[in-house]
C-alpha positions as CSV (number, residue, x, y, z in Angstrom):
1,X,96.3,107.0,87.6
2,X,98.9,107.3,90.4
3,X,96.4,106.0,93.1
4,X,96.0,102.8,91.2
5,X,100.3,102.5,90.4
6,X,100.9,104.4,87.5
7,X,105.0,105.9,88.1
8,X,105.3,109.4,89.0
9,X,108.6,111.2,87.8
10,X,110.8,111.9,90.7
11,X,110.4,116.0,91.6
12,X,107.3,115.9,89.2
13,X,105.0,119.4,90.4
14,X,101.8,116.7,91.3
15,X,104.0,114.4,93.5
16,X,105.1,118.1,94.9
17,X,101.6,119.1,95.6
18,X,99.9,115.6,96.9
19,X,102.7,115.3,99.6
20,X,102.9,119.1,100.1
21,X,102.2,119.8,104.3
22,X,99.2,122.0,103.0
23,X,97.9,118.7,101.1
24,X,98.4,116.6,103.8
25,X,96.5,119.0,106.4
26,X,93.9,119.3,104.3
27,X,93.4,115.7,103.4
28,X,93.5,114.8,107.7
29,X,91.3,117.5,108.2
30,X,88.5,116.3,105.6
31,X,88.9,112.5,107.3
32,X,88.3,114.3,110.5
33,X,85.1,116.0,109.7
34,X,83.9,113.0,108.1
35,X,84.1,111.1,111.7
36,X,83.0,113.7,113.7
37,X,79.9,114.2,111.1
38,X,79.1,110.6,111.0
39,X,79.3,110.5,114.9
40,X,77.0,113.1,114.9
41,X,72.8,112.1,115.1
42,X,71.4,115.2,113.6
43,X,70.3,115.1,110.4
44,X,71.6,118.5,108.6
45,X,70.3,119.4,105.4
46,X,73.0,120.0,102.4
47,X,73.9,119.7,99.0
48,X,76.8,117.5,99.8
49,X,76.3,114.0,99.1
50,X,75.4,112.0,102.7
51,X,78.2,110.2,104.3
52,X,78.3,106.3,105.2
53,X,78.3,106.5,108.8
54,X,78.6,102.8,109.6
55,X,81.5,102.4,107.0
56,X,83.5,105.4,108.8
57,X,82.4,104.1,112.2
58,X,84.0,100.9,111.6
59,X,87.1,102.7,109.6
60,X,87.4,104.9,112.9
61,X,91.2,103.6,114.0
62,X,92.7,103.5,110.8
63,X,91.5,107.2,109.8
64,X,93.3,108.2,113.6
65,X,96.1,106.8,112.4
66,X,96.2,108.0,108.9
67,X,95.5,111.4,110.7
68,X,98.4,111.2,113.2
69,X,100.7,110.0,110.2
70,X,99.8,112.7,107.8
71,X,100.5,115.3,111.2
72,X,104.0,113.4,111.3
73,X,107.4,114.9,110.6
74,X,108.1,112.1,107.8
75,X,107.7,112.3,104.2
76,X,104.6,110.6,102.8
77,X,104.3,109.2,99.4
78,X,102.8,110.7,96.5
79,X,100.8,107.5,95.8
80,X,99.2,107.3,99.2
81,X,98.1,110.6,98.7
82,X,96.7,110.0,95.9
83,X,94.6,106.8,97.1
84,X,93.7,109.2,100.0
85,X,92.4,111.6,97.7
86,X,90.8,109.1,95.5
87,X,88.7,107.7,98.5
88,X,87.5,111.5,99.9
89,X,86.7,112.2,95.6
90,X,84.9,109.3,94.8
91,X,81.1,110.2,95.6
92,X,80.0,106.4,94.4
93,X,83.2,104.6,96.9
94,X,82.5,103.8,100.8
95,X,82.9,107.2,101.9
96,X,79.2,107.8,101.2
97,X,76.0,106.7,101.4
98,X,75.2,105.4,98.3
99,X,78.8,104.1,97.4
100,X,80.4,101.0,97.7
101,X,83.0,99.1,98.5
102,X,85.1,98.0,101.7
103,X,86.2,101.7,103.1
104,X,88.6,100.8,105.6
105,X,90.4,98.4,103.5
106,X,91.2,101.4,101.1
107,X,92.1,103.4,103.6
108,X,94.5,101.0,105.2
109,X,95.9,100.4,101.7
110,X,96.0,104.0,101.2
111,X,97.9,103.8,104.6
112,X,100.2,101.7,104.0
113,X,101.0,103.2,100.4
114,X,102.0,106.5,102.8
């Protein structure tokens, strides 16, 4: 409910742990696999549900700087966090191949929210 504006409680534990550096490392780490992998012409078989490589080719410049911002001394917000996490969760949103939606527009809103 935070990723869509619901309040979170100032020092709640989940604000804590979504703007935690360990959070915010592993969040920029998953956005960079998902461009390398979507960069990437060889088909690998997984279990993992395929990723929308046009929608992260176009989304390119506003993961680098989600990336670089999340790597950034300066606090982040619990909220953009949360949008961040909603968008690399959501196996039906633009992330992946059978989602839908406008991915860089939630990402830059998920930016911005930061």
């Amino acid at each position: 409910m935070l990723a869509v504006g619901a309040p979170t409680p100032a020092g709640s534990a989940i604000a804590a742990r979504l703007t935690s550096i360990a959070e915010r490392e592993a969040v920029a780490r998953v956005l960079r696999r998902c461009v390398r992998e979507a960069a990437n012409d060889t088909i690998v078989w997984s279990s993992r549900i395929p990723l929308h490589r046009k929608n992260i080719a176009e989304a390119e410049q506003t993961i680098d700087a989600i990336t670089l911002r999340l790597h950034s001394p300066l606090p982040v917000a619990a909220r953009g966090m949360a949008r961040l996490n909603r968008v690399i969760n959501d196996g039906l949103g633009p992330l992946y191949a059978y989602g839908h939606g406008d991915l860089d527009g939630r990402l830059r809103a998920a930016l911005a929210a930061l």
